[in-house]
Every structure is written in C-alpha cells, then in structure tokens.
N, C-alpha and C positions, 0 to 999 in steps of 0.2 A: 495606447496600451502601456502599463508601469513595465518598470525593467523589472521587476521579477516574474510579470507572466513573459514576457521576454525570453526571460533566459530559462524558463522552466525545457523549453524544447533542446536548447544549447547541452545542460546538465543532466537530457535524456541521451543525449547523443552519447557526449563524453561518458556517461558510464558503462553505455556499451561497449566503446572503441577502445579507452582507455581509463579505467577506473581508478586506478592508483594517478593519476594527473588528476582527473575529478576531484578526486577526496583533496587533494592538497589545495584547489580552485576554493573549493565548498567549507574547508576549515577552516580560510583566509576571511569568508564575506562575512559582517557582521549583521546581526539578527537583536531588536528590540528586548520582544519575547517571542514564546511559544507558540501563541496565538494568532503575533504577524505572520509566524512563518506558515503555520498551518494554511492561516487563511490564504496568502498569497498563490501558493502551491496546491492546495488539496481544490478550494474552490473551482479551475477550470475542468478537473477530473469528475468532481460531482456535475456538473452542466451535461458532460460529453455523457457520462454515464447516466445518466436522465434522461437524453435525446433521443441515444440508442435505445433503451428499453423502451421508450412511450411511443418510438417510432416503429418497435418491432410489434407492436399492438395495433396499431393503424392497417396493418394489411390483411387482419382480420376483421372479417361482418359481420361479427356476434360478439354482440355487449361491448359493443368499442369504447362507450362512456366509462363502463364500471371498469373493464378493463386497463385505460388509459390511470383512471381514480389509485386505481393498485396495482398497478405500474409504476406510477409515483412514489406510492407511499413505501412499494417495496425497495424502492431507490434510495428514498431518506432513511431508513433504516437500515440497510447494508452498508450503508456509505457510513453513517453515525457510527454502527457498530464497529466497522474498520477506521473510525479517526481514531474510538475511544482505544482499538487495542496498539493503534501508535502511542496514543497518551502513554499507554500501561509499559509499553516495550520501554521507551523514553526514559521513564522513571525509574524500572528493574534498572534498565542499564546503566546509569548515574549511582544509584542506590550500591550494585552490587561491585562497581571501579570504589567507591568509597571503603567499601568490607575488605575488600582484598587487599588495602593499602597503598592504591593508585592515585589519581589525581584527575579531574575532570576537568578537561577545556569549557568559556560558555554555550549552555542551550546543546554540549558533545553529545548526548543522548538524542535529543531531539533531532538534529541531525541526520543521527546516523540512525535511526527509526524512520524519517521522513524519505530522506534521499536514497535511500536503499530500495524504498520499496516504489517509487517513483517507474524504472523501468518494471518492474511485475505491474504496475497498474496501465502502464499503454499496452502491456503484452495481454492481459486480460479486455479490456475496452477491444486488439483485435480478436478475441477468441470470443467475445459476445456478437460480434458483427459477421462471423462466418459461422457461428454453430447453427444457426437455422436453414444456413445452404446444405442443400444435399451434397452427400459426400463425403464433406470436411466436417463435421461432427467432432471425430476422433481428433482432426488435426487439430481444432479448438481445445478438446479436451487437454491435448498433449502439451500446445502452446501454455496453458493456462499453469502447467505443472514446471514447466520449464521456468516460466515466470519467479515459480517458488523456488525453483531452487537455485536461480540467478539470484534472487534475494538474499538466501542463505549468503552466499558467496560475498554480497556484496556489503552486507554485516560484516561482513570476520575481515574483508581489506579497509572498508572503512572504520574499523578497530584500531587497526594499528596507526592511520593517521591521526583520528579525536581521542582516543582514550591514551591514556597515560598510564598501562596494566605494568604492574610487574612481570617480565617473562615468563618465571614459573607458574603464575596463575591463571593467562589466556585461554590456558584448555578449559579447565573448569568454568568460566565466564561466559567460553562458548557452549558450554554445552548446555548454562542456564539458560541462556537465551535462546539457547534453540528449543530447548523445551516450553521456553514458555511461548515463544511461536507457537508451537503446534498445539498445545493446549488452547492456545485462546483461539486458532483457526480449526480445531473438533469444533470446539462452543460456537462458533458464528457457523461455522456449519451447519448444526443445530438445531440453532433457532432461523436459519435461514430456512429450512427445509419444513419447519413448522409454520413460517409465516408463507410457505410457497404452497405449502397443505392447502394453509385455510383459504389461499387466493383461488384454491383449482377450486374449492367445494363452493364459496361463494359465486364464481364463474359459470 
C-alpha cells in the first residue's frame, strides 16, 4: 500500500481531533498535481462507496442483476458529480484569493477542497451503512448533515493555514464559498434524485 492511501486514515483522524495541527501537516506535503492528489485520495472512497451500495442491493431477491447494473452506475456518477464539484470549489477558491489581493500557496485550493471534505466523506459512507437498519434512519440522516457542516468549519480553519487572504476580505471569501457549496450541493441533489427516479421506475 503507497503512503498516501496510508496516510489518508492518519489525515481523517487528525482533522477531527485536531484540525488546525492537520492543516499545518497537510500545507507542508508536497503534491505533483491535482490529479495525483485526487487520485490517491478520492480513489479508495469511490471502491468503499461502490461496495456499500452494490452490497446493499444483494440482500434483495428481485432484479438483483439490474439492480446491482444501477447500483454501480449510480455510484460512478455521484462520486464523478462530487469530484467535479471539488474541481470547481478548488478553482473559485484560488480564483477568488487572487481578486481580493492575496496570494495562493501550490495546489492551496485543492487542498483545502479535498481535505476538508475527506472527514464528511467517511461520515457519509457510515450514514449509508446504517440508513437501512431500522431505527437509525434519522440518525444517518443527522450524521450525513453534521458531515456538512464539519465541512463548512473545516474550510474556513483550513483558510487560514493555505490561503494567504487579506484580513479584511475572509468574510466575504467565505461567504462565496459557502454559497457556492451549497449551490453546487442543490444541483447534485437534483440530478441525484432524478437519476434515483429513473432507477425506481426501471426497477
């Protein structure tokens, strides 16, 4: 196993326990490009996130093949849909430290898009693994939100380690970015629920 799937569980731990130590770890490592980083990182998430959904389809007796077919394919496409809106977060955020008259450490964007959202992706993977037990529903539900808004939180401290903002401009920075979260998680919302449509009507 490479030392970045290695360390991907290390860099979940430290941002829950201690995330300002994290960011300073994570500013420090060097990264090729965008695309190492992604791959190294996102890749074991799409496997586990595959495993779970094709495995939650198996313990049903009707239409297990077509099932399992769009299980998959609703995998590749939620997971895509959520690299591309790392890409897009990545880019605003580099984009808009340049407008305000800051200064961008390498791949600072990337970064702080990828690893931010690294703890909301293991807290979602358990709120898929418990929503179909009786009971815990809600608590999946609940986890999945908390997820979000650990995220948020872990944007705006991993700000102040990669981004180089002028004081007075952080607010405003964050509030793009937080909007443009939430815009681009309506939209995959969206189209997730439309791609979840046509999997019941085909099922």
């Amino acid at each position: 196993m490479s030392k970045e799937y290695q360390n991907i569980l290390r860099h979940i731990n430290n941002l829950f326990e201690d995330p300002k130590k994290a960011w300073m770890v994570i500013d420090s490592e060097y990264y090729r490009s965008y695309k190492k980083l992604m791959f190294y990182y996102m890749t074991p998430f799409f496997f586990l996130l595959t495993f779970t959904i094709v495995l939650s389809q198996l313990f049903l007796t009707e239409n297990i093949i077509k099932r399992v077919f769009f299980s998959l394919l609703i995998s590749i496409l939620s997971f895509g849909s959520y690299c591309f809106l790392l890409y897009i977060l990545s880019i605003i955020t580099e984009y808009t430290v340049e407008i305000m008259g800051g200064k961008n450490k390498p791949l600072a964007g990337a970064k702080l898009s990828l690893f931010s959202s690294l703890p909301f992706l293991s807290l979602i993977f358990i709120s898929l693994i418990i929503v179909n037990i009786p009971y815990l529903r809600y608590a999946a539900y609940l986890i999945a939100v908390t997820g979000i808004l650990y995220n948020i939180k872990l944007i705006s401290s991993g700000a102040e380690q990669l981004l180089m903002l002028p004081n007075g401009r952080k607010v405003y920075w964050g509030l793009i970015i937080i909007t443009t979260i939430l815009i681009s998680l309506i939209i995959i919302s969206i189209v997730g629920l439309l791609i979840y449509s046509i999997y019941l009507n085909i099922i």
